[in-house]
Every structure is written in C-alpha cells, then in structure tokens.
C-alpha positions as CSV (number, residue, x, y, z in Angstrom):
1,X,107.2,112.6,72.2
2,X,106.5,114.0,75.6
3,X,103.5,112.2,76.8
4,X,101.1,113.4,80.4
5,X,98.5,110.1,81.3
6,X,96.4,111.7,83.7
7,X,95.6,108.9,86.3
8,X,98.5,106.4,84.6
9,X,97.5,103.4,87.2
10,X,94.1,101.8,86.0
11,X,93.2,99.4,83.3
12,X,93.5,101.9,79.9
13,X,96.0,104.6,81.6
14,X,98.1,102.0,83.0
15,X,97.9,100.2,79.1
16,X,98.9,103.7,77.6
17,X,101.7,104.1,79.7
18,X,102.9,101.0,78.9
19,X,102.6,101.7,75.3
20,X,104.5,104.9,75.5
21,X,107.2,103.2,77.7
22,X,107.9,101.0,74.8
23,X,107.8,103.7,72.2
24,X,110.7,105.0,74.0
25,X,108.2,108.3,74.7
26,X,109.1,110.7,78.0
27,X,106.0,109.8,79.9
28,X,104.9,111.5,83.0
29,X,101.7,110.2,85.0
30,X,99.7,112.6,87.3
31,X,97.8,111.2,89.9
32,X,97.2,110.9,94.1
33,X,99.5,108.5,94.1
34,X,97.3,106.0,96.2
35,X,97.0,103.2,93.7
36,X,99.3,100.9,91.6
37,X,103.2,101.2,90.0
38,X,104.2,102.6,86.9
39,X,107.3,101.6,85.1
40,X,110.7,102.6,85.7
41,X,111.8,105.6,83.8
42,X,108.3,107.4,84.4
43,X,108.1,110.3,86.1
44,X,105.2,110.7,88.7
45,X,103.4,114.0,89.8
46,X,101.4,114.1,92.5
47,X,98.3,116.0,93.4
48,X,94.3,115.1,93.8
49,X,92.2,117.3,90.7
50,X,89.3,117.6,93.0
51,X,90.5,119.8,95.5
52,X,91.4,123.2,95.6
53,X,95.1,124.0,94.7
54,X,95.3,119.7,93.8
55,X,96.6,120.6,90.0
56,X,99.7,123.0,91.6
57,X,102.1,119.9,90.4
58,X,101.4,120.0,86.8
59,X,102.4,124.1,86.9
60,X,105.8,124.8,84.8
61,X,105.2,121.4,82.6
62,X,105.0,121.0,79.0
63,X,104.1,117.8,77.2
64,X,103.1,117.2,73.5
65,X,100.3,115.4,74.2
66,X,97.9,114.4,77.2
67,X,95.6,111.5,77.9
68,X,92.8,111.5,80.0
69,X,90.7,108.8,81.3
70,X,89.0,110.6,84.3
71,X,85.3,109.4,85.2
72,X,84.5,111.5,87.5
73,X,83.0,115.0,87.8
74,X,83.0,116.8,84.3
75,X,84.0,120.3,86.5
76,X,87.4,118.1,87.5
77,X,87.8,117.6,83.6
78,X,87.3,121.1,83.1
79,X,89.6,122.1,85.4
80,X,92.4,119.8,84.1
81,X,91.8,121.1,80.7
82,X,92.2,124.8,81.5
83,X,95.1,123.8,83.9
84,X,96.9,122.9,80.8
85,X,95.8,124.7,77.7
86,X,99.1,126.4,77.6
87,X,101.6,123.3,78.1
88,X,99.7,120.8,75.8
89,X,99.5,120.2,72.2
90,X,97.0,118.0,72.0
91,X,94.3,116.5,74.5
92,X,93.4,113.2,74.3
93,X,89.9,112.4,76.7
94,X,88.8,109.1,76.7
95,X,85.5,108.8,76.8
96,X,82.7,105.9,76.7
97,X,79.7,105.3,74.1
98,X,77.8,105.1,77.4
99,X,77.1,108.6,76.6
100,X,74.8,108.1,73.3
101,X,71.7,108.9,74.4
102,X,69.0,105.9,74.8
103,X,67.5,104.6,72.7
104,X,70.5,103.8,70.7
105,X,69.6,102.8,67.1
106,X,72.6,99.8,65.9
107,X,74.9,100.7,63.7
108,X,75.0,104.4,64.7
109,X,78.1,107.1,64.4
110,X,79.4,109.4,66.4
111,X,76.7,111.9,65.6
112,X,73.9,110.3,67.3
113,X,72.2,112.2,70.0
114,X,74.1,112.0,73.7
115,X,72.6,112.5,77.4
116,X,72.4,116.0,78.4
117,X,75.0,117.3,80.8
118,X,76.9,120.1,82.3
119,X,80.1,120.5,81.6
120,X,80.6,122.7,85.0
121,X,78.6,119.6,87.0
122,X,80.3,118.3,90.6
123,X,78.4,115.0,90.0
124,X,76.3,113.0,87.9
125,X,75.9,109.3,87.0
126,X,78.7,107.2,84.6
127,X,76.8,108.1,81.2
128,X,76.5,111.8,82.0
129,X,80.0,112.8,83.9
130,X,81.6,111.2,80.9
131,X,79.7,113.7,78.1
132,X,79.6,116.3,80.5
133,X,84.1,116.1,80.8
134,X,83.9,115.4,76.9
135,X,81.7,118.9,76.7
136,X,84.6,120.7,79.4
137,X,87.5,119.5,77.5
138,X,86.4,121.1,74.1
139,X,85.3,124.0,75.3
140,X,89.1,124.5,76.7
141,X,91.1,122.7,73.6
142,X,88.7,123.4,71.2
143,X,89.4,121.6,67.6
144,X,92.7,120.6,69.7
145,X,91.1,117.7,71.8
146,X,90.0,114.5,70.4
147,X,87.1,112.5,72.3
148,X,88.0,109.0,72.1
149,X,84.7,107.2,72.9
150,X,85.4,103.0,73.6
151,X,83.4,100.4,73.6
152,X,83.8,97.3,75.6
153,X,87.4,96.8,76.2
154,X,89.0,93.8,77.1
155,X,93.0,92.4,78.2
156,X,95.3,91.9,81.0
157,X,94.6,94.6,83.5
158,X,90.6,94.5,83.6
159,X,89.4,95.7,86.5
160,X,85.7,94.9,85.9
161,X,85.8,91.9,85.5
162,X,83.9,90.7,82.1
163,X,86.8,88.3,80.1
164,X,88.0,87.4,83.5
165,X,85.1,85.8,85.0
166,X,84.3,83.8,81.6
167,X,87.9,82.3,82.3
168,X,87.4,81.9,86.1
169,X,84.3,79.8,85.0
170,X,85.7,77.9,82.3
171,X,89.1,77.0,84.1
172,X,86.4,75.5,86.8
173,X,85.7,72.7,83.9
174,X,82.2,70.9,83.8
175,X,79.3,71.7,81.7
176,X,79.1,75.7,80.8
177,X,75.8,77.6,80.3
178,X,76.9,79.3,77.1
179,X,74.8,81.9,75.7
180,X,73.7,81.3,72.0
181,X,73.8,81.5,69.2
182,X,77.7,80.7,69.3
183,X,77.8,82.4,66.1
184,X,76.6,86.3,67.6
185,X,78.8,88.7,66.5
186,X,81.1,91.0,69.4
187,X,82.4,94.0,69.3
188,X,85.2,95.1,71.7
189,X,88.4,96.3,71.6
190,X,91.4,94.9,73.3
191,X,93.1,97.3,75.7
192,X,96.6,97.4,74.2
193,X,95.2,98.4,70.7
194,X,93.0,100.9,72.2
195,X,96.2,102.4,73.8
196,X,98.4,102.3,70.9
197,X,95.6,104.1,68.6
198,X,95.0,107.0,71.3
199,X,98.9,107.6,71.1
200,X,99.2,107.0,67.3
201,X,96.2,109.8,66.9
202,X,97.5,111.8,70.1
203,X,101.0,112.1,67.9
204,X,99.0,113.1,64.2
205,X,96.9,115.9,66.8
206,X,93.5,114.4,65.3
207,X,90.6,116.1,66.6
208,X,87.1,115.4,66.6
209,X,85.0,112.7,68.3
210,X,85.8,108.9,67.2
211,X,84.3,105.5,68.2
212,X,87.1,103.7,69.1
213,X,86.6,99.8,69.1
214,X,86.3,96.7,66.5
215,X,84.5,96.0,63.6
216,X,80.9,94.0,64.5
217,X,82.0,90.4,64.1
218,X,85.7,90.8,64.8
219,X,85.0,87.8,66.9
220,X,81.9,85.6,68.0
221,X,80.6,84.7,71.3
222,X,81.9,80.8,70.4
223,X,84.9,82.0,69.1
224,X,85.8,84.0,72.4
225,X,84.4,81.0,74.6
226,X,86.3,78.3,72.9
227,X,89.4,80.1,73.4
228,X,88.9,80.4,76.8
229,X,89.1,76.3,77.3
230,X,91.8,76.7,75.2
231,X,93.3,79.2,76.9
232,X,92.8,77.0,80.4
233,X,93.2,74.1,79.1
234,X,90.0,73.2,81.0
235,X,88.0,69.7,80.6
236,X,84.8,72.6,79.9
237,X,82.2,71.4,78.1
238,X,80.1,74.2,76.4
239,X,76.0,73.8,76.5
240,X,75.2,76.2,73.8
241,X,71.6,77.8,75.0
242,X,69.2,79.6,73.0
243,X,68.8,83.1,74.3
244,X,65.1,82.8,75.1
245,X,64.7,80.5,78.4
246,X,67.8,82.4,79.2
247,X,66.1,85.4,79.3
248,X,63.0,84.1,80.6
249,X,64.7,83.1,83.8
250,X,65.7,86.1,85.0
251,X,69.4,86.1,83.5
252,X,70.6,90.1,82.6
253,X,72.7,90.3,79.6
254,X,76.2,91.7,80.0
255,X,76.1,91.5,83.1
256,X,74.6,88.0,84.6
257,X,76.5,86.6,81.7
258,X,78.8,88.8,80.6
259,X,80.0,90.3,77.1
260,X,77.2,88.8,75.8
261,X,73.8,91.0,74.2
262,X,71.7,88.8,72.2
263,X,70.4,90.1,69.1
264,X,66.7,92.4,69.5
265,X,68.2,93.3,73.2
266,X,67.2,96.8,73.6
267,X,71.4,97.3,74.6
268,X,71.8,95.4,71.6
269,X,73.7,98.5,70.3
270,X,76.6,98.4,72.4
271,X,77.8,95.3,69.8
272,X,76.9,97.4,67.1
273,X,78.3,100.9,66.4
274,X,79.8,102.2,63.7
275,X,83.3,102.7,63.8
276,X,84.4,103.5,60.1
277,X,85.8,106.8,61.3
278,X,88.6,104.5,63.7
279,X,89.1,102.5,61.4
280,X,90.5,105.1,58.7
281,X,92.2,106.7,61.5
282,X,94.4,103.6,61.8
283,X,92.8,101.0,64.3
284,X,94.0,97.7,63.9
285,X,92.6,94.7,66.2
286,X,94.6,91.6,67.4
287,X,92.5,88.2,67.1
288,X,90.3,86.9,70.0
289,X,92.8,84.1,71.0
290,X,95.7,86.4,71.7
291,X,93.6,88.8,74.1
292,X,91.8,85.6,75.7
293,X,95.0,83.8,76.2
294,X,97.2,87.1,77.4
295,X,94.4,87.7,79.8
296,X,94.5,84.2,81.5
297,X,98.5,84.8,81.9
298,X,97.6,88.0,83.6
299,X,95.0,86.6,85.9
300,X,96.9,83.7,87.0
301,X,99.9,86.2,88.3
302,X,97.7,89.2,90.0
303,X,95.2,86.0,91.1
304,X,92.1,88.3,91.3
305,X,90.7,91.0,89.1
306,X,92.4,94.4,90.8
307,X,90.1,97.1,92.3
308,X,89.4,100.0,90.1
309,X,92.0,103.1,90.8
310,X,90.7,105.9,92.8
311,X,86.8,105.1,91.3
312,X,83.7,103.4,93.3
313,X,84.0,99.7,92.7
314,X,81.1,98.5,90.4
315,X,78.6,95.4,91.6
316,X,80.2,92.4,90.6
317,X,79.2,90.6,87.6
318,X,78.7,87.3,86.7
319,X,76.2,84.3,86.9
320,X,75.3,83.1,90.2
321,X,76.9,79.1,90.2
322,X,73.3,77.5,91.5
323,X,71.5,80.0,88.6
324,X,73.8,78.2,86.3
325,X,73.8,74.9,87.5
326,X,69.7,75.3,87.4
327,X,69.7,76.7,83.8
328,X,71.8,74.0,83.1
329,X,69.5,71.2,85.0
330,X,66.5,72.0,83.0
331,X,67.9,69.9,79.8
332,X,68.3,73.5,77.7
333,X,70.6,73.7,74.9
334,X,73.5,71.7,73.1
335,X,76.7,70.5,74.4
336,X,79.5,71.1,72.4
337,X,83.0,69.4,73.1
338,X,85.3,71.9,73.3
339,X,87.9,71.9,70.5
C-alpha cells in the first residue's frame, strides 16, 4: 500500500507512520518540515498547506490512501482535499468528538447533532475547524473519505500531557489525591490502536463517519492509577476521594485532574459514546497496563512531554502540588496501598 500522512510528525501522524513503517507500506509524509524525524525509508515532501502555491510538492503523486490529522483552518483541509482528489483512493481525516454539538447526551452515535461550521472558514476555535475540515473533505471525496472521530487518546508520543502527568505525579511517591470512585469507567483509545485501525479501514476504503475509541469500561480510573505505581515502581500511596469536596474546591475535571469526568459531569459524555460502529469495523484495544507502562518507557527517554507539531501549545494541565497537598490535608478520602 502506498500510504500519504499529511503532517507525519505529531502524536497520531507520527503513530500511523510508524504503523505503516512496520507493515512494510511505501509511506510518504507531507509537511513544513519544522518539527520532529520520521523513520528511515520514508520519504518526506515539503511544503506549508496554508500558503498560496504551499501544496506544489504533492503535484505528480499518487498514493492509495491518505491520512489527515490537520487542526487547523477547515479551508487548509479543503484545499488539501481537492489538491488530491485525483491521486488518492481513499481519504482518511481524523477528526475529534469535540465536534458533537453541546449538550452531548451519553451514550450517543455518530448521528448526534455537531457545531455549525464552514467548511471554506480561515479560522475558528478546536471544536469547529475540526467539523468544518470534516464538512471540506466530503464535499471533495465524497462517499470516498472516512471521518474518523477519536476520543481521548493515550501512549508514548502524547503531547498533551494527560497519562503523562498522572505518571510524573505518581513516580513522585507520597500520598496521591485520587479521584473516586476507583471503580468509574474510561474510555480512551491508545494511540497505536487508533493508528492501526485508520490504516486497516484506510486499506478496506470504508467511508462514512466512525467514533473511533474504546468500549466504556475498557479500563477504570483505579485500574489506570494503580498501574501507574506499577509502572514506576513508586512508594505512591493512593487517597481515593469522593468526587464531591473535589469539586467543591475548585478542582476542573479533565483537566485539574486529568482523564478523569466523574459521573453527572455535564462532559460526562466524553467517557461515554457509542462506538458500536468501530468496533464492527475491527477495533481492537490493548489493556490499560501495557499503554500505562509503554508510556512511562517513553517518557523516561524524551524526559518531558514534546511540544505539539506546528499547533498552539495548549495550557498545561494538571493539579497544582499545594491544591493537592490541601485536598489532601483536609482528612478526605481512603488510602489505599498500592498493589
């Protein structure tokens, strides 16, 4: 398979790359060439999408498939799209269920209502340049694109920072605000089965729009915690807290402490989507342990969660150490040895 990663350098191009790379796929990677590596045996075009003339590189190419993970402006996406209608199978756009349109009722499926937005726009906030490219790109490929709408994804190569800052705190050690109930189910999706499933459906040219991350309960909030002590091998000791003086004090789900929505949240849906149609399209998900532990291998060798590619760097997330340690001081919650 002849495989086109537009971008190629960031956490879920970078994965898919990687993926194809050990398929044995051709793979070329268009980007500006301003961030990251890509593997041996990859070929690299150059060029910038949002400037005039900045697709010129990709003329004369043809691939069987392409994969997309642009953020930006949907007119950029638009532009890409109609740049290679003629050398592409299939298009492959990764998109984000940030686009369903609030409120967000749980367990909903791809057709729930989504933000309005242009699919000719030059900007827009995350939410609407996301279903404004997903809007550009079928309006170019048609029942030949698939919109491939993640979740929460986790693995080596985050560059936001959720998974990685659980681990930074754990590998600390001490006594741990963990959010309860321990039991709460996640859903996420690790990066490397993301990647394999947008090349397995890439190759079958399925169309369409698909949530693409794991089944509600693949793993809890304890299970995930408890394999980041494991992972560290941290003396951690985890004060399981009930959500409400949590909440009370101030402390934002997802991102304060992230990962974690407790149940009622009003973003309790983004745990909670319905992802049948992924799942008969061949998704498979690796257990908690093996994405917590690959994760902390990957962070001790980069040393610091890597800047996004080419895209504004997002606040930093994480609880703030005296927050914590005064969460922790007011007796809340139950300690639970880590096992």
């Amino acid at each position: 398979m002849r495989l086109l990663v537009l971008g190629g350098t960031g956490f879920v191009g970078g994965a898919t790359v990687a993926e194809a790379v050990r398929r044995g796929w051709s793979v070329t990677v268009f980007n500006r060439g301003l961030h990251g590596a890509t593997p041996p045996g990859v070929h690299r075009l150059r060029g910038d999408r949002t400037v005039p003339g900045g697709l010129a590189a990709l003329a004369g190419g043809e691939w069987d498939v392409v994969v997309d993970t642009w953020d930006g402006a949907p007119r950029a996406a638009g532009d890409a799209a109609r740049a290679l209608v003629a050398a592409v199978g299939h298009y492959v756009y990764v998109s984000s269920g940030s686009v369903y349109a609030e409120p967000v009722e749980p367990g909903s499926a791809e057709d729930a209502p989504v933000v309005d937005a242009a699919p000719d726009a030059a900007d827009g906030d995350y939410p609407r340049n996301k279903a404004g490219a997903e809007r550009a790109v079928r309006q170019v490929f048609g029942e030949r694109a698939l919109i491939a709408r993640a979740g929460l994804i986790l693995g080596p190569g985050e560059d936001i920072g959720r998974l990685p800052w659980w681990l930074t705190r754990i590998a600390r050690g001490g006594e741990v605000l963990a959010p309860g109930p321990a039991d709460l189910p996640l859903q996420y999706v690790d990066v490397r089965d993301l990647a394999a499933w947008l090349l397995d459906a890439g190759a079958r040219r399925l169309g369409g729009t698909v949530n693409v991350v794991g089944r509600t309960g693949h793993a809890t909030m304890g299970e995930l915690l408890h394999a980041c002590v494991a992972a560290t091998d941290a003396d951690a000791r985890l004060r399981w807290t009930d959500p409400e003086p949590i909440l009370a004090a101030g402390v934002v789900p997802w991102n304060d402490l992230p990962i974690w929505v407790p149940a009622g949240h009003e973003y309790r849906w983004l745990q909670e989507r319905d992802v049948s149609r992924a799942y008969a399209a061949g998704l498979t998900c690796r257990p908690v342990a093996e994405t917590v532990t690959d994760t902390w291998a990957w962070l001790r060798v980069v040393g610091t969660v890597p800047p996004r590619a080419g895209r504004p760097q997002r606040a930093p997330v994480g609880l703030d150490p005296a927050r914590e340690a005064a969460l922790l001081a007011a007796g809340t919650g139950e300690q639970v040895p880590s096992a």
